[in-house]
C-alpha positions in Angstrom: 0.0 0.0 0.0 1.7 3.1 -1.1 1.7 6.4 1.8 0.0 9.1 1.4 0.9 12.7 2.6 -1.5 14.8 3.7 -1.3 18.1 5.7 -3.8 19.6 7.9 -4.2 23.5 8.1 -5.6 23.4 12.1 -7.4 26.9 13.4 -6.3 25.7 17.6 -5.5 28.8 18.2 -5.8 28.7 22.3 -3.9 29.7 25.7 -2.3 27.0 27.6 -4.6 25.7 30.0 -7.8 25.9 27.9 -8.6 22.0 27.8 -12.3 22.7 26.3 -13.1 24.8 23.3 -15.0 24.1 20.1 -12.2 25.1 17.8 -10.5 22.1 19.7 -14.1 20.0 19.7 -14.2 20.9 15.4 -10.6 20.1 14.6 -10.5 16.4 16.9 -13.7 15.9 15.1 -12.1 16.3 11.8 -8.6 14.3 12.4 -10.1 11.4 13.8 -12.2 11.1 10.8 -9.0 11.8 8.7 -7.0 9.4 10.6 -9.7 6.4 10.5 -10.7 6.7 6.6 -6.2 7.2 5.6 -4.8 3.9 7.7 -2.0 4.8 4.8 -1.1 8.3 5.8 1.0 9.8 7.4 -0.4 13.6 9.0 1.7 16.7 9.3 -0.2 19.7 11.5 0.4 23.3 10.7 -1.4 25.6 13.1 -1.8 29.3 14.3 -2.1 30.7 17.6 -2.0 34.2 18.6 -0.5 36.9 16.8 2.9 38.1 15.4 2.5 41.5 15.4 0.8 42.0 18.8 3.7 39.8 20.9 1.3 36.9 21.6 2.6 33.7 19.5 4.5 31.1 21.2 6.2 27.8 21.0 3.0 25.3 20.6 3.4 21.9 22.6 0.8 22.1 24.7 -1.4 21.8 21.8 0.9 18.8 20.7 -0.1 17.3 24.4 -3.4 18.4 24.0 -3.7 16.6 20.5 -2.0 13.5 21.9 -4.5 12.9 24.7 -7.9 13.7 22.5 -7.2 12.0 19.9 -5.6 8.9 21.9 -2.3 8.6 20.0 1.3 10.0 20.2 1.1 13.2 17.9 5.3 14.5 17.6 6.0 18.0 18.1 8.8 19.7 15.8 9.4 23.5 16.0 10.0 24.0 12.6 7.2 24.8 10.3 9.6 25.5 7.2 13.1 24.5 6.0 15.1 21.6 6.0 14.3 19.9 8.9 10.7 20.2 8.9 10.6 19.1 5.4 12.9 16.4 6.0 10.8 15.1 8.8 7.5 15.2 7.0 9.4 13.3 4.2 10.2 10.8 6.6 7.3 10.4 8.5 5.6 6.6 8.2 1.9 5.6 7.9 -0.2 6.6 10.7 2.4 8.8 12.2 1.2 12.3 13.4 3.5 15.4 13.7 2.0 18.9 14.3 4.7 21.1 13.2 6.1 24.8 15.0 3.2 27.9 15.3 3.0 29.7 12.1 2.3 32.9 13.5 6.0 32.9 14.9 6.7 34.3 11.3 5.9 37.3 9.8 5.3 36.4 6.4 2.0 34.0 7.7 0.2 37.0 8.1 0.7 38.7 5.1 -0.3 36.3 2.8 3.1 36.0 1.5 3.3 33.3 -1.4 6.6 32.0 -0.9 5.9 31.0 2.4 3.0 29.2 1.8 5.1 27.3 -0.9 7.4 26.4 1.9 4.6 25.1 3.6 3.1 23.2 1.0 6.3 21.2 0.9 4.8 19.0 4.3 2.5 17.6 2.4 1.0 16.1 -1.6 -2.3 16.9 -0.3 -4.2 19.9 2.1 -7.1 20.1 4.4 -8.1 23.2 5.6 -9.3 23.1 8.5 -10.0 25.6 11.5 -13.5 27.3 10.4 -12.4 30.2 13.0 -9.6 31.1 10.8 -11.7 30.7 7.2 -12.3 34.8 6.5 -7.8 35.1 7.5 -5.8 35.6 4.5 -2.9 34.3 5.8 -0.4 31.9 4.2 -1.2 28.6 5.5 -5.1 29.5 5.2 -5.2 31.5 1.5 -1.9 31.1 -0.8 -0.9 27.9 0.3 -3.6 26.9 -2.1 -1.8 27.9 -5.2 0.5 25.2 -4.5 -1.3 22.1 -3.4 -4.8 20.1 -3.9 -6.8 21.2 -1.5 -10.2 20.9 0.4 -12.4 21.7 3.4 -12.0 19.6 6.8 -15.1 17.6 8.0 -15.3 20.1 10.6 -15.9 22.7 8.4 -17.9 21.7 6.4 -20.7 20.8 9.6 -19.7 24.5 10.9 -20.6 26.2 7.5 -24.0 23.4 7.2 -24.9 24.3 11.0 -24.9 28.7 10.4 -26.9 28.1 7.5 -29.4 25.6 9.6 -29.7 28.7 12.2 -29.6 31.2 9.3 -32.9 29.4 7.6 -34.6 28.3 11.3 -33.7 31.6 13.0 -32.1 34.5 11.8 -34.2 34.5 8.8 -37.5 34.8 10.9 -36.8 36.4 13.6 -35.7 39.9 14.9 -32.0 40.5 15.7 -30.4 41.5 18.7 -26.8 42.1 17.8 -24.3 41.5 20.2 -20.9 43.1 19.7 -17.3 43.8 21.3 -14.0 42.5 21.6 -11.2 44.7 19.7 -10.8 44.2 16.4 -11.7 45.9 13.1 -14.2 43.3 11.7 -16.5 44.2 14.5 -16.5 47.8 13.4 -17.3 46.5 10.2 -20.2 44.4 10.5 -21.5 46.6 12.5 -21.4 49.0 9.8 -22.6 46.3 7.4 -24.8 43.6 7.7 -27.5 43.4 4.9 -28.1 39.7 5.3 -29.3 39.9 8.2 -32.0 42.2 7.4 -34.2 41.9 10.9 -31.7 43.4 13.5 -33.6 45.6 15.4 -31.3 45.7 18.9 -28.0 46.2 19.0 -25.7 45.9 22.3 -22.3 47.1 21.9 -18.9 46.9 23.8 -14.9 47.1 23.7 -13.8 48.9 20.4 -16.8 48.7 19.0 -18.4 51.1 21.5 -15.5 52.8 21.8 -15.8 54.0 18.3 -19.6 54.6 18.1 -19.0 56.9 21.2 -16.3 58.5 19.8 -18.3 59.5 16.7 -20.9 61.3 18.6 -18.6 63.2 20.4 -18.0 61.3 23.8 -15.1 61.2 25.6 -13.8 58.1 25.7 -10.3 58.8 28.0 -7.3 56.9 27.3 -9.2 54.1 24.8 -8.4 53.3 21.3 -11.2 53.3 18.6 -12.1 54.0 15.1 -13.0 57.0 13.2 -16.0 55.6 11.8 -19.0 57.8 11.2 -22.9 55.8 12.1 -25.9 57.0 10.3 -28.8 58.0 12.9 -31.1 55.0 11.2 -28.5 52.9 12.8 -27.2 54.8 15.9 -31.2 54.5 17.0 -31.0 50.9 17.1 -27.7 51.3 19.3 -27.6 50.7 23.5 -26.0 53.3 24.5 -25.7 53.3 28.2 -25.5 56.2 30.8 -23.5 54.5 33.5 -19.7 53.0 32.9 -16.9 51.4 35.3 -13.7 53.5 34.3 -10.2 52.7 35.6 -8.1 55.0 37.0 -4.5 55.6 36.3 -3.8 54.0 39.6 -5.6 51.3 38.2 -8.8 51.7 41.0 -12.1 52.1 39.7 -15.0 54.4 39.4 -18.9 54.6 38.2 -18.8 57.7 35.6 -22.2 58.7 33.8 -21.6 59.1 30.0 -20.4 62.6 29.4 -18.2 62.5 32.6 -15.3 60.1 31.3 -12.4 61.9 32.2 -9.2 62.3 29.3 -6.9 59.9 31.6 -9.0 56.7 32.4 -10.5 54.4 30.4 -13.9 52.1 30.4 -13.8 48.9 31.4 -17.5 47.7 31.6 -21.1 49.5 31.7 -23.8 48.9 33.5 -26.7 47.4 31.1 -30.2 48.6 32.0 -32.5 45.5 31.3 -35.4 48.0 29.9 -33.8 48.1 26.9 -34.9 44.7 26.3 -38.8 45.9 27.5 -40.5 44.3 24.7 -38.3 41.5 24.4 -39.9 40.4 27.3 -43.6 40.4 26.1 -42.8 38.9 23.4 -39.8 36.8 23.3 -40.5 33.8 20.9 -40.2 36.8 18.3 -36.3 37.7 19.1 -33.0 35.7 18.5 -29.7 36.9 19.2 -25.8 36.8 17.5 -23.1 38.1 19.7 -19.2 37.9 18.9 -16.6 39.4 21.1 -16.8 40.4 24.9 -18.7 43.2 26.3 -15.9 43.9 29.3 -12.6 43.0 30.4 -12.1 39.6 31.5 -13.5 39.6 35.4 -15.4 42.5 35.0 -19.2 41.4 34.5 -22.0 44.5 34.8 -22.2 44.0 31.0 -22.9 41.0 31.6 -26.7 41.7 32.4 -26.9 41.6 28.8 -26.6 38.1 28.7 -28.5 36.7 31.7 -31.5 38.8 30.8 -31.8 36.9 27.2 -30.4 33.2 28.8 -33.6 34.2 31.8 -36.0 34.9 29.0 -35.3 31.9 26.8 -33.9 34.0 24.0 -32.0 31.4 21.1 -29.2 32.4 19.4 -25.4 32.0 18.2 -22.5 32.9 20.6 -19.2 33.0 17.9 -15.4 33.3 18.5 -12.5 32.6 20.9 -12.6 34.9 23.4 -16.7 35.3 23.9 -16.4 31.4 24.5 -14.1 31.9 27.1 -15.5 34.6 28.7 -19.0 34.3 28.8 -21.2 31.2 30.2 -22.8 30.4 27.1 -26.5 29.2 27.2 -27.2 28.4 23.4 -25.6 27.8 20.0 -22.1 27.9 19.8 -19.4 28.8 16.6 -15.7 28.8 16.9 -15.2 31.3 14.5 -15.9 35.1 15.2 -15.0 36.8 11.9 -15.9 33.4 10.3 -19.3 33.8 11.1 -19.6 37.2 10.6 -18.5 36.9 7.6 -20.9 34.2 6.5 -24.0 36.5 8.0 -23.1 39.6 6.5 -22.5 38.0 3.0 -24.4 34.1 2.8 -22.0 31.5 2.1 -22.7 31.3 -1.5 -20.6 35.0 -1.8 -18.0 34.1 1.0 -14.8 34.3 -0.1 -13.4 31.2 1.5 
């Protein structure tokens, strides 16, 4: 029986110490389906976790340990993702071996897209997987370009993700009004807020981190010490839009304070809000009629007033989608569940049959 070589694009991209996570859950579910129907291959793991510009990428082998005990087999760790001796290795490896290979975000070049690194990359393998549906909407080298060089196709894993958001699409989100839940700190949050014509029945919207930074920032409050974007919100949208009157600012001693909306001072910055439930008023007479999507954190981790937001939806029986890393880590989920963030956001703002994956 002749080997096959077939690498597997993982999206695990998780602290130490997080044991339970459905970007874990999706990719297990995809390599032991790999591993069972390919007796004759061999399986070299690329993966990315944090970020290369920000600091936050590391060495990976807890998720090599991590790998090893889910999927109940030895899965090797090598620190090289390119060159020589990861090539070499890959080469080398024998049927039903598993090797997940050094963090790709420890390079530059993985998040720009660049082509010759995905070539490099391509070289661990005669055939791709993609998987990681978290990681789908990136156009990063081991997610986008490494195409050009390699047959390639969608994991299990995604494939059910992508199947399950348009189940909740048709059942839900087509049929029911919206309340958008929003925060975290990056741009594609900003962005779908901006633009979401898919989802054509958002009527609430709750907003936090960056993205209420900037939405407060456009109307001309201050905002202290936080960053935002210069974004500008149309008053058909800005009327949907929670804007609360009481926030938790911290001080540059790091203590905090309550602050009403206009009385943020230049040197501090918000932390949290407090979430006045009557915003949700006729949510509650009528709640069979409302659904909800949120991606991103309202607050800082261990700081929970936002959090009001949540437990007044889970108390009324409210379905809906929670999507991406840190929400799933930071919030106590009480519904559906996606791994990806921008993924999903993504596939609502657009449908999948436009999505550029």
């Amino acid at each position: 029986m002749k080997k096959k070589s077939i690498l597997y694009s993982a999206g695990i991209n998780i602290e130490e110490g997080v044991l339970l996570h459905p970007r874990l859950d999706e990719e297990i579910y995809s390599l032991s389906e790999l591993i069972h129907s390919n007796s004759n291959a061999s399986i070299s793991i690329i993966n990315h976790q944090g970020d290369f510009y920000k600091g936050t990428s590391r060495e990976i082998t807890y998720i090599a340990e991590l790998l090893s005990q889910k999927l109940k087999c030895n899965v090797n760790y090598i620190s090289d993702c390119i060159g020589e001796n990861a090539v070499r290795y890959s080469k080398n490896m024998k049927m039903g071996e598993i090797a997940l290979f050094g963090n790709t975000r420890l390079y530059k070049e993985e998040q720009e897209n660049d082509f010759n690194f995905a070539k490099e990359l391509s070289k661990l393998g005669d055939e791709l997987i993609i998987g990681g549906f978290c990681k789908l909407h990136r156009e990063n080298s081991s997610n986008s370009s490494i195409k050009k060089f390699i047959p390639w196709e969608y994991s299990s894993g995604v494939r059910k993700e992508i199947n399950k958001l348009n189940f909740l699409y048709n059942k839900i989100f087509s049929k029911k009004r919206t309340i958008l839940i929003l925060g975290g700190n990056k741009i594609e949050k900003v962005n779908f807020l901006l633009s979401h014509p898919k989802l054509s029945h958002v009527s609430k919207i709750v907003i936090g981190g960056i993205v209420l930074n900037s939405v407060l920032k456009s109307i001309g409050v201050e905002i202290g010490i936080l960053k935002y974007f210069e974004i500008k919100i149309p008053d058909e949208l800005l009327n949907k839009i929670y804007i609360p009157d009481t926030f938790i600012a911290e001080r540059t001693n790091k203590s905090h304070v309550i602050r009403k909306l206009y009385n943020i001072n230049s040197d501090e910055k918000i932390i949290d809000f407090i979430f006045d439930k009557k915003y949700f008023s006729d949510v509650f007479f009528s709640p069979e009629k409302y659904a909800f999507l949120a991606a991103g954190p309202l607050s800082i981790p261990n700081s929970k007033n936002s959090h009001i937001c949540y437990h007044t939806l889970s108390k009324n029986s409210i379905d809906g989608l929670f999507m991406g890393g840190d929400t799933l880590i930071e919030v106590s989920t009480f519904s559906n569940v996606s791994s990806g963030g921008g993924a999903s956001l993504q596939f609502f703002s657009t449908g999948y049959d436009q999505m550029n994956f």
